[in-house]
C-alpha positions in Angstrom: 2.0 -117.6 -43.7 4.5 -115.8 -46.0 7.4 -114.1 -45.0 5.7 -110.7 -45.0 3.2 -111.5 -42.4 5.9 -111.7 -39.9 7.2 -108.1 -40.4 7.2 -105.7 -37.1 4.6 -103.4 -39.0 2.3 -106.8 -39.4 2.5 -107.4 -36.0 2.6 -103.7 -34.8 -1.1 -103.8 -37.0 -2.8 -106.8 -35.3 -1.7 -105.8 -31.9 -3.7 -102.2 -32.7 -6.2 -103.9 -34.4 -7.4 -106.4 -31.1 -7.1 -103.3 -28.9 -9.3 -101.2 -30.5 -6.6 -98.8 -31.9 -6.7 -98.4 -35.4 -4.7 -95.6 -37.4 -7.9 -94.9 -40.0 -10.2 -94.9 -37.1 -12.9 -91.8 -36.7 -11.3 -89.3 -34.7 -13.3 -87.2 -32.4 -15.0 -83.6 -33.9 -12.2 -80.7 -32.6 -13.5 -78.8 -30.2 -15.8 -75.6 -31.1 -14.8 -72.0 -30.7 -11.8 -70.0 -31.1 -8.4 -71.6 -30.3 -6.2 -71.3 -27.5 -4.0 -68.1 -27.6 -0.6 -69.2 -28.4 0.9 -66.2 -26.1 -1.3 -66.6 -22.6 -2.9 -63.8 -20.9 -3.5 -63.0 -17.4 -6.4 -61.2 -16.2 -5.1 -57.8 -13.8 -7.0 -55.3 -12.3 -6.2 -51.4 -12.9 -8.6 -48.7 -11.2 -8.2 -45.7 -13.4 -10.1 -42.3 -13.1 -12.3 -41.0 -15.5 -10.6 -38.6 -16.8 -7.5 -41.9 -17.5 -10.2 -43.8 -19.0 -11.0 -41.2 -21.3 -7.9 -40.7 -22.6 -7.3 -44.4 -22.7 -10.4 -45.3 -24.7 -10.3 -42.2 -27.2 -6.6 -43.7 -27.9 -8.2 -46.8 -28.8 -11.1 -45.3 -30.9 -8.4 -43.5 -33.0 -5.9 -46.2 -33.7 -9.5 -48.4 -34.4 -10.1 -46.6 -36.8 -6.6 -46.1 -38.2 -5.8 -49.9 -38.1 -9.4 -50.7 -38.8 -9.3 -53.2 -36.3 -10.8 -53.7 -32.8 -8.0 -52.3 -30.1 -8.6 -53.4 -26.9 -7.5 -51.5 -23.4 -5.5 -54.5 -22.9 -3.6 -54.0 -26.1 -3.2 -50.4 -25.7 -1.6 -50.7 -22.5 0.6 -53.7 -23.2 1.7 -51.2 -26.2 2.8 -48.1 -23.9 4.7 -50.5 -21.4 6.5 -52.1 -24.3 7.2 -48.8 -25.5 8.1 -47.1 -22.4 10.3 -50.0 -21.4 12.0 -49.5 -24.9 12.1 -46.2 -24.6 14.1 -46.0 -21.5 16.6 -48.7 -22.5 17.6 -46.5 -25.5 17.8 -43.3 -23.8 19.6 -44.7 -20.7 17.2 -43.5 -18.1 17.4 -45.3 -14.8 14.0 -45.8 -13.2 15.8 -46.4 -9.6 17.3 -43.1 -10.1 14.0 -41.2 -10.8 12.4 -39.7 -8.0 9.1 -38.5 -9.2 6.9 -39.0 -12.6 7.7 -35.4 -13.4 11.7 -36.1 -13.5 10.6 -38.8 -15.7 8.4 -37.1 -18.3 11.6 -34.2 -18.2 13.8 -36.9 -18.9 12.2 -38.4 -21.9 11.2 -35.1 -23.2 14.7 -33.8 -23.1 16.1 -36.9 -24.5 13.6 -36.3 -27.5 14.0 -33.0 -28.5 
């Protein structure tokens, strides 16, 4: 034996080697389909009226077709409560100080204009 076949990587080798663990071994196939979302959603359930579901998916069909993507509900909605959220940091509007939703649609209309 020469000096180099008692090295730690030698050994390290042989050990894999009689255990069935080698580094250039066939790896298993990766799994099929599309990947894991790297930001993880959670299913919720909204009941909306017609006439909200309308609105909701003729918002999608426009911005579709101006992104030329598919927009989902989900997105759409995740969009407006970012925005809203945003929108009422910046103009200082306290929720726990709004009594109604039509306070709140005064508020950020006066705040815009």
């Amino acid at each position: 034996m020469t000096k180099d076949d008692h090295t730690p990587d030698t050994w390290v080798r042989l050990l894999d080697a009689q255990g069935g663990i080698r580094e250039d071994a066939i790896k298993p196939p990766r799994p099929q389909g599309r990947p894991r979302n790297p930001f993880p959603k959670h299913s919720v359930h909204i009941t909306l009226t017609s006439n909200e579901i309308t609105v909701l998916d003729k918002l999608i069909e426009q911005l579709s077709i101006g992104t030329n993507t598919k927009v989902s509900r989900g997105q759409i909605i995740a969009f407006m409560a970012h925005y809203l959220r945003d929108e009422l940091s910046h103009l200082e509007i306290e929720l726990a100080e709004t009594k109604s939703f039509r306070e709140l649609a005064e508020k950020l209309r006066k705040e815009i204009e």
